[in-house]
Every structure is written in structure tokens, then in C-alpha cells.
N, C-alpha and C positions, 0 to 999 in steps of 0.2 A: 623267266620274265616275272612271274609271279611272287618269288624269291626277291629279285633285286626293288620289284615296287613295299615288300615287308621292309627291306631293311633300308629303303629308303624313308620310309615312313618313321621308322623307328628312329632314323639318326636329327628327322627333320623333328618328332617330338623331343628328343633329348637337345636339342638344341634350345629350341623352345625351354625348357624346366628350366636350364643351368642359365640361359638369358634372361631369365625373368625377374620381376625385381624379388627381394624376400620381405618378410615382414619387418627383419629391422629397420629395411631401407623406409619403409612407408613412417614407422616411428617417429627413427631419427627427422624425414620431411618435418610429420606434424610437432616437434619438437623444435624446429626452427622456424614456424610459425607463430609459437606461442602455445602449444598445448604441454600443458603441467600434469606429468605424473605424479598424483596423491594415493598415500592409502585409502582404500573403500571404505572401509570402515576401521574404529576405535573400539576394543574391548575393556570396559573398566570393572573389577571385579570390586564389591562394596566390603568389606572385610571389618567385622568387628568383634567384641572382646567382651563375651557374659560373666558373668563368673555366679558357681553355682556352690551354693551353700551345703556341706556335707555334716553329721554329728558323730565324732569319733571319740568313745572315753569320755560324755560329758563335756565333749568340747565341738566349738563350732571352728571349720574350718572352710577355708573357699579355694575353691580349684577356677582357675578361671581357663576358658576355653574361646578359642577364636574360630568364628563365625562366620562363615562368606555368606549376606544376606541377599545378592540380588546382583545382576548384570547386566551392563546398558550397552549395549552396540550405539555408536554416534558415527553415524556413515559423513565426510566428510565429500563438498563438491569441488570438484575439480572443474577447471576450464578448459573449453573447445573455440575454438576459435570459428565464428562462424563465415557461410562460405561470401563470396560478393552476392550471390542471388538471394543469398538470405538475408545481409544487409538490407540489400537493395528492396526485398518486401517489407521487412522492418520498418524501413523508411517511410515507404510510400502508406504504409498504414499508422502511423506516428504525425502524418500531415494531414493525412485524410480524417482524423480520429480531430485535429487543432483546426482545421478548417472546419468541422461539422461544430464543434464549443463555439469557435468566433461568430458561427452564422446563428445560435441561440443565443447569442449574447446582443448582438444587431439586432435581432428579431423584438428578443424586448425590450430593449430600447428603444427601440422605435414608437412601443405607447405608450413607454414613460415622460410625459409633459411632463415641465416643472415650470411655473409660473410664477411670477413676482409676486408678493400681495400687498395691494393696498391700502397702506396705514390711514390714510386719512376716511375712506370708508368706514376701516374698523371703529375707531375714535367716534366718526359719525354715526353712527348706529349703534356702543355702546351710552353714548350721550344722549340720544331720542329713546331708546327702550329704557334707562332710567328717569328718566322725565314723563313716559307713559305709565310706570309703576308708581310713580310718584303721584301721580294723579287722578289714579286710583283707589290711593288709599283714602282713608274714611278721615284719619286726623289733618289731612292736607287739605282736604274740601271744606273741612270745621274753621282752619286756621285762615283759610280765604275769604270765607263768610265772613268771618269778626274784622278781618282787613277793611272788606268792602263797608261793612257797617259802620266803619273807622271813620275812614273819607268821605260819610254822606251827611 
């Protein structure tokens, strides 16, 4: 009894492994989804060209030698396609982020007045404060006296 429940077990794991899916199968999915296999990264090796000055016999000669100065890994991103529940967060905080802008922008607007102005005020009050400077002054009062002296 003990026996037949082992290799029952055994046959119902093996069935289980070889049913299951593999990893290609999950790839191939996210591949027909939209997911792009890129390489991770880029190696670019810098390679350059000294040349070193030697004296042989009275004479100058250049040996020139190449150089690898430096190496830049440039890791490239790939795309994931993301899932509906992460859209769907995206979303909701992309509205929430333009509704929270539109309600500072109503807000001050709200004590932004803009009111018309009135010209004929301004006119009237740049006209009466030159006519009070006017009459103020010392040679306006002189040249009124001699008026009035005029007419008597």
C-alpha cells in the first residue's frame, strides 16, 4: 500500500513537470505581447594611436603604438509591456496629479480681479494735479499779480 501510494505520487509529479509550461513558452507569450529582446548592454572599446619617438644612429625615428584608452559599457532599455492593473494605476494617478493643477489654477483665479480703468478719471486728475503744481509755483503767482495789476 505504501509502495503503490510512492509511485503514485511519483507518476502524478511527473506529470505535473512534463505538463507544465517551459520557459520558452512564457517568452514566446510576452513576445507577442510586445516585449523586445535587446542586448543589456554595449561594449565600446576607445582605441588610439601614440607614436613614440626613439634615437637611433643620430636619427630620430617613431614607432607608433595603439592604445585602448578607456571602456564604456552603454546598457540599452528594453520594453515591458505593462500589465492592465498598472495601466489602470497610471491612469488614475495621471488624472489625479491634472485634477489636483486645474484646482490651483481655479483657486487663483478666483482673486485674480481684473478691472476696467477709467480714462476719464485719469485725464481728470492728471489735469487738476498740474494745475495745483501750477500754482504753486512762485513765477505763476508773480505773473498773476502783474495780470491783476493790468486790469485795475
Amino acid at each position: 500500500m505504501v509502495k503503490q501510494a510512492k509511485r503514485l505520487s511519483l507518476y502524478i509529479s511527473t506529470l505535473i513537470i512534463l505538463g507544465s509550461c517551459s520557459a520558452n513558452y512564457h517568452v514566446l507569450r510576452a513576445i507577442k505581447k510586445g516585449y523586445v529582446c535587446d542586448e543589456t548592454s554595449d561594449t565600446i572599446q576607445v582605441s588610439t594611436i601614440d607614436s613614440i619617438p626613439y634615437v637611433l644612429r643620430d636619427s630620430i625615428y617613431w614607432e607608433k603604438v595603439i592604445v585602448q584608452k578607456d571602456t564604456i559599457v552603454r546598457y540599452k532599455r528594453s520594453y515591458v509591456p505593462q500589465t492592465r492593473f498598472q495601466t489602470r494605476i497610471e491612469y488614475k494617478y495621471k488624472t489625479k496629479y491634472i485634477k489636483a493643477e486645474a484646482q490651483k489654477v481655479k483657486y487663483q483665479n478666483k482673486y485674480i480681479t481684473k478691472t476696467k480703468v477709467n480714462w476719464l478719471f485719469v485725464i481728470l486728475a492728471f489735469i487738476v494735479g498740474f494745475l495745483v503744481r501750477l500754482s504753486l509755483s512762485e513765477t505763476f503767482r508773480g505773473r498773476l499779480q502783474l495780470l491783476t495789476k493790468l486790469f485795475k
